[in-house]
C-alpha positions as CSV (number, residue, x, y, z in Angstrom):
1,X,-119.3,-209.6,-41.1
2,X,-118.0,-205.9,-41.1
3,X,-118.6,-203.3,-43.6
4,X,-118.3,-199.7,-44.3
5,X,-122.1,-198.0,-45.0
6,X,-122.2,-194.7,-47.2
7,X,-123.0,-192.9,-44.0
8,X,-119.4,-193.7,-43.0
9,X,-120.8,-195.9,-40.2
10,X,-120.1,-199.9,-40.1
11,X,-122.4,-202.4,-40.8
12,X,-122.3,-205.6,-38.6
13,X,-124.4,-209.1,-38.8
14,X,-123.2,-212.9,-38.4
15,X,-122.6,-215.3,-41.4
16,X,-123.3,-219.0,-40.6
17,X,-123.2,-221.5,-43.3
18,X,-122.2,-222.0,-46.5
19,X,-125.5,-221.6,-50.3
20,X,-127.6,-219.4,-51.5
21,X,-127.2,-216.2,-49.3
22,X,-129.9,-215.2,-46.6
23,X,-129.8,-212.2,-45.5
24,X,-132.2,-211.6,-42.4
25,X,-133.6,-208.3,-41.4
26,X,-134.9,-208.3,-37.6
27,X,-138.2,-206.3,-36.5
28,X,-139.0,-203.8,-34.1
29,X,-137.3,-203.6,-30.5
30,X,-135.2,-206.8,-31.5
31,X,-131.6,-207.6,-32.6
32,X,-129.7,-210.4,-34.8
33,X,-130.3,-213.2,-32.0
34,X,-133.9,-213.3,-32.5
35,X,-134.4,-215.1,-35.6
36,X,-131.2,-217.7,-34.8
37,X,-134.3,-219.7,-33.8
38,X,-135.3,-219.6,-37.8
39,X,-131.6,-219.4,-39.1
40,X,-130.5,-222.3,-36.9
41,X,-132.7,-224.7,-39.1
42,X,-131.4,-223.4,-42.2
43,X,-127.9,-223.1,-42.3
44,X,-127.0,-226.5,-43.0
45,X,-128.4,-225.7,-46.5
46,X,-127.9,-222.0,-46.6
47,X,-125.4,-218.9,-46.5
48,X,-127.8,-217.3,-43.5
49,X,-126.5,-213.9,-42.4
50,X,-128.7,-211.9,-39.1
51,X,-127.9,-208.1,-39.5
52,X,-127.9,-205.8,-36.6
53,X,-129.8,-203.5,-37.5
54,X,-128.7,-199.7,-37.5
55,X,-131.8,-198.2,-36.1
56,X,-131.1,-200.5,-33.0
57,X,-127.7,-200.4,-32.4
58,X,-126.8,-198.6,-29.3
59,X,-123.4,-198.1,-30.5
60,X,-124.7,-196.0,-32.8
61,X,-126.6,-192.4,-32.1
62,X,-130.5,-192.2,-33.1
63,X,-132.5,-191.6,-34.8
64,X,-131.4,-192.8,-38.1
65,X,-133.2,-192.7,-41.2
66,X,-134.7,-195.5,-43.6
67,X,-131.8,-194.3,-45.9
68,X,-129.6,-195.3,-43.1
69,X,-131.0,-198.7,-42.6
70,X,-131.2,-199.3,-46.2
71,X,-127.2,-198.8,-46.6
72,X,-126.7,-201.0,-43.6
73,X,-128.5,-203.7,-45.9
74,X,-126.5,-202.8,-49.0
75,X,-123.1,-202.9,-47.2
76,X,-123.7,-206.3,-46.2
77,X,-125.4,-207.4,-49.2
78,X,-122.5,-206.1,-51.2
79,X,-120.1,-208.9,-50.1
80,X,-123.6,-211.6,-50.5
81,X,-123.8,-213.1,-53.9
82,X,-127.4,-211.7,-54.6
83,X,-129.2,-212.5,-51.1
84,X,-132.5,-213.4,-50.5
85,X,-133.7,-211.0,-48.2
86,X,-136.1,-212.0,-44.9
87,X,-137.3,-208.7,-43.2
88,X,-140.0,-209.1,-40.8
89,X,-142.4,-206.3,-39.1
90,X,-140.3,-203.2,-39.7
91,X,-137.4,-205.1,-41.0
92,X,-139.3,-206.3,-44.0
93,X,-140.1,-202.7,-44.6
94,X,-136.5,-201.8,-44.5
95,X,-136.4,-204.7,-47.0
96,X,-138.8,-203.2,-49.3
97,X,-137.1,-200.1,-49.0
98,X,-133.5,-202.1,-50.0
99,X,-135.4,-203.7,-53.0
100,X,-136.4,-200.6,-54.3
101,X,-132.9,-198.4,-53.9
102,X,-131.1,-201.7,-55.8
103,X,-133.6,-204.4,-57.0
104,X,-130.7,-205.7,-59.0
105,X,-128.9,-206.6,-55.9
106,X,-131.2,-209.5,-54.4
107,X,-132.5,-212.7,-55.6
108,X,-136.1,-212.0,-54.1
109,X,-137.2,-211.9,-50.6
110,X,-139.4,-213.2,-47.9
111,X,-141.8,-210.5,-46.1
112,X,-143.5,-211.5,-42.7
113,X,-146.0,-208.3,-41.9
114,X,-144.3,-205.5,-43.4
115,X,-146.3,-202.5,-41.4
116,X,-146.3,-200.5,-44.5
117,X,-148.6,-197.4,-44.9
118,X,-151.8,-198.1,-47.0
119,X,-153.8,-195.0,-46.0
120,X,-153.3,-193.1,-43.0
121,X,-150.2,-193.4,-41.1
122,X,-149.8,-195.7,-38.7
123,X,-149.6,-193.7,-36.0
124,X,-152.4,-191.2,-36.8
125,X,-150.9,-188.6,-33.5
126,X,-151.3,-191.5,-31.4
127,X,-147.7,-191.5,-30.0
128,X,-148.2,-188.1,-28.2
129,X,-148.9,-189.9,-25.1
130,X,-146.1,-192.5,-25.5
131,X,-143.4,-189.7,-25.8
132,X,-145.1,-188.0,-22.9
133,X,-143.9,-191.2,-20.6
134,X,-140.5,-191.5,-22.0
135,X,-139.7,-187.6,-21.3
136,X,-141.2,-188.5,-17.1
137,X,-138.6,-191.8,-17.3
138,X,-141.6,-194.1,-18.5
139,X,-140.2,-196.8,-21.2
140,X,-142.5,-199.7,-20.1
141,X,-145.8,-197.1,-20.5
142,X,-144.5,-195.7,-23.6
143,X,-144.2,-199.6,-24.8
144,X,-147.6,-200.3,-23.8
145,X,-149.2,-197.1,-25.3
146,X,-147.3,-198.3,-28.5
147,X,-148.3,-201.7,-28.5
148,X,-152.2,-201.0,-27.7
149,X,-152.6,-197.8,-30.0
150,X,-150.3,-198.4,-33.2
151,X,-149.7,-202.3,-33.1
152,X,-153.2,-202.6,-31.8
153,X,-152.0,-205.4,-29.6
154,X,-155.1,-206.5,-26.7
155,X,-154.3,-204.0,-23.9
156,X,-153.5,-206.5,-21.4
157,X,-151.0,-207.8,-23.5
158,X,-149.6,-204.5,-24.3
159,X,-149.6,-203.8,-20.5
160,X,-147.7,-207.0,-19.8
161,X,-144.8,-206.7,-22.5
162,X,-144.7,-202.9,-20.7
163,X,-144.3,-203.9,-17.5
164,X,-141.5,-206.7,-18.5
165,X,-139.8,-204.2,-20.7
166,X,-140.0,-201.6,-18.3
167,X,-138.2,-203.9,-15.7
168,X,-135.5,-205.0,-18.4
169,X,-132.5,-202.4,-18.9
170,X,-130.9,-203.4,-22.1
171,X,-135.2,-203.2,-23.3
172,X,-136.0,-199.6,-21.8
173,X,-133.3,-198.1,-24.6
174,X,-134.9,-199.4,-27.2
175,X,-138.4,-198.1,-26.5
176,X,-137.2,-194.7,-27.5
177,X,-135.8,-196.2,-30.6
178,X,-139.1,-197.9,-31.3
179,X,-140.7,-195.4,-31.5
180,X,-138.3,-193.6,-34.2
181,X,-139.1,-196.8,-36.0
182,X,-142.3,-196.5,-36.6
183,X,-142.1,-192.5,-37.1
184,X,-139.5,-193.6,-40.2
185,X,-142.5,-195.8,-41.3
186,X,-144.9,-192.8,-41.2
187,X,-142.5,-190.4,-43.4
188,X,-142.3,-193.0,-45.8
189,X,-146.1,-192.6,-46.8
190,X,-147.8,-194.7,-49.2
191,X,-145.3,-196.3,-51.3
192,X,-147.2,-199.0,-53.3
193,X,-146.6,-197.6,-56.7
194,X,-142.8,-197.5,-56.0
195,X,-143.4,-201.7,-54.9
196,X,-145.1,-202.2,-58.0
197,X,-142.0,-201.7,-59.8
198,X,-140.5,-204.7,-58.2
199,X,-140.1,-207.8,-60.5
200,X,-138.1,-210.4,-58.5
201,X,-140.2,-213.4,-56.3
202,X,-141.5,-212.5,-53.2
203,X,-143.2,-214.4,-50.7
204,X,-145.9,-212.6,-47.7
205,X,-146.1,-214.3,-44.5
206,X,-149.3,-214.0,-42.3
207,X,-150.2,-215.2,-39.1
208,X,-154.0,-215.4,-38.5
209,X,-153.5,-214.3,-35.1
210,X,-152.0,-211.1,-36.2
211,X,-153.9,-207.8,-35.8
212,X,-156.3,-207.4,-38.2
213,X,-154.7,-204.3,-39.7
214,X,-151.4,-206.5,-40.6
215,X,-153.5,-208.8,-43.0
216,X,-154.9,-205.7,-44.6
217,X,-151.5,-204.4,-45.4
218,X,-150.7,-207.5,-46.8
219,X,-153.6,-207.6,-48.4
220,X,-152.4,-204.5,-50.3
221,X,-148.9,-205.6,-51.1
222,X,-150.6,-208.9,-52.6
223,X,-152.6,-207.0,-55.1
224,X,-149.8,-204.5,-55.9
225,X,-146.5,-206.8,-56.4
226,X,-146.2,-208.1,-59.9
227,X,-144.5,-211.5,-58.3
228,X,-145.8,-212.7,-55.3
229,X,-147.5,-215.6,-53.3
230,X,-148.8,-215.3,-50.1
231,X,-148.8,-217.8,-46.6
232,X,-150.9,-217.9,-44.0
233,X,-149.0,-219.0,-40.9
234,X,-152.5,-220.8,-39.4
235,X,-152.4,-220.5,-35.7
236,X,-150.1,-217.9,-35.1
237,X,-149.2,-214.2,-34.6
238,X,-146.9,-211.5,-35.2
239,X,-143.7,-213.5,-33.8
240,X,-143.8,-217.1,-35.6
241,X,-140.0,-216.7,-35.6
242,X,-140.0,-217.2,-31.9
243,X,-142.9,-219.5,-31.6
244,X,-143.0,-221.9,-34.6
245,X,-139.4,-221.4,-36.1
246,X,-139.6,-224.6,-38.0
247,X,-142.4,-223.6,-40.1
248,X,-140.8,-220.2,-40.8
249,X,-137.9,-222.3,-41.7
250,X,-139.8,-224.4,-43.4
251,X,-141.1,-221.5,-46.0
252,X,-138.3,-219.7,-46.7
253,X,-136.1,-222.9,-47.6
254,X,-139.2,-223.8,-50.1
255,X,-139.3,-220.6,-51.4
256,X,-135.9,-220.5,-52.3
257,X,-135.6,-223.9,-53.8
258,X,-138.6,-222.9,-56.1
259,X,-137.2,-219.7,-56.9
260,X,-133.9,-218.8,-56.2
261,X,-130.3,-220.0,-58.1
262,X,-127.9,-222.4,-56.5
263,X,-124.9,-220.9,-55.1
């Protein structure tokens, strides 16, 4: 699928299947084939669409704003019949974010760990050193530095993803663009009053594997949307998508039989 955005740039993502539309927003250093895993399973039943996401296109110059990702979403969902929308990590920020500009637009939508700001930002100044190693040629340290001090990953498995990304070409352009990510994330600040607003279903995923500072986010979005459950994902981290794609499956296909329309 191919449409014009409002910032005169195109949106692109890949249609499979034919029901209720699902529109799937990919997270953080990733791209449309990493939740095929998930959308596989589901589009026997389902309309499932996998947007490429602007902020990680390198067709596309950086940085772009959250306005930009958000009309990348409304493009495609413009030509959907009310998608459901699945964002996860960043992506269901950028989900939150299209909800807001046009709740009218979506059916509901399925959140894994949205990183959204509760307090301080999520940085905190803590990328200084990361954007020191990408200006001395330094994508896998900047990764790391990202992983351990903002994602709060265990440093030696911040050091290990580093080291593979570092070694990966396609990977070491989207560090830079990672980092932009979660700098978009920052400048949003707190916007829990703005969520409030938001009437249609929505269902939290959590992993209880995650880092801790996930849950408490969603721990926050729980108490502040007026129509929302919450799953807990037992076993598992950050990237169930990759690692237990059935049960990811699983959820959203409930969720929408229990709350979304036939199409």
């Amino acid at each position: 699928m191919r449409a014009l955005a409002e910032d005169g740039t195109e949106a692109q993502a890949v249609e499979e299947g034919i029901g209720t539309p699902i529109l799937v927003i990919h997270g953080g250093m990733g791209d449309r084939t990493v939740w095929q895993p998930v959308t596989d399973l589901l589009r026997d039943r389902f309309r499932t669409v996998r947007l490429e996401r602007r902020r990680y296109r390198m067709d596309l110059p950086g940085p772009s704003t959250m306005a930009q990702e958000v009309g990348h979403v409304a493009a495609i969902a413009a030509q959907l019949d009310q998608p459901v929308l699945v964002g996860h990590s960043s992506g269901a920020v950028v989900a939150l974010e299209a909800l807001v500009a046009n709740p009218g637009a979506y059916a509901g939508a399925v959140l894994y760990e949205p990183p959204v700001v509760i307090g301080a930002p999520l940085s905190d100044d803590k990328l200084a050193r990361a954007r020191a190693a990408i200006a001395q040629d330094k994508p896998g340290r900047a990764l790391s530095i990202f992983l351990r001090d903002v994602v709060r990953m265990p440093a030696p498995l911040a050091w290990l993803a580093g080291f593979i990304v570092g070694r990966h070409p396609e990977y070491r352009q989207r560090v830079v663009r990672q980092l932009d990510d979660n700098d978009a994330l920052d400048a949003l600040g707190v916007r829990l009053a703005a969520y409030a607003e938001l009437k249609m279903p929505i269902l939290l995923l959590g992993g209880d594997k995650s880092p801790r500072h996930l849950a408490e986010r969603l721990d926050a979005l729980e108490q502040t949307l007026p129509n929302t459950r919450r799953l807990l994902l037992h076993g598992q981290g950050h990237n169930a998508e990759r690692r237990a794609p059935q049960r990811v499956a699983k959820a959203i296909a409930k969720f929408i039989d229990e709350n979304a329309a036939p199409h």
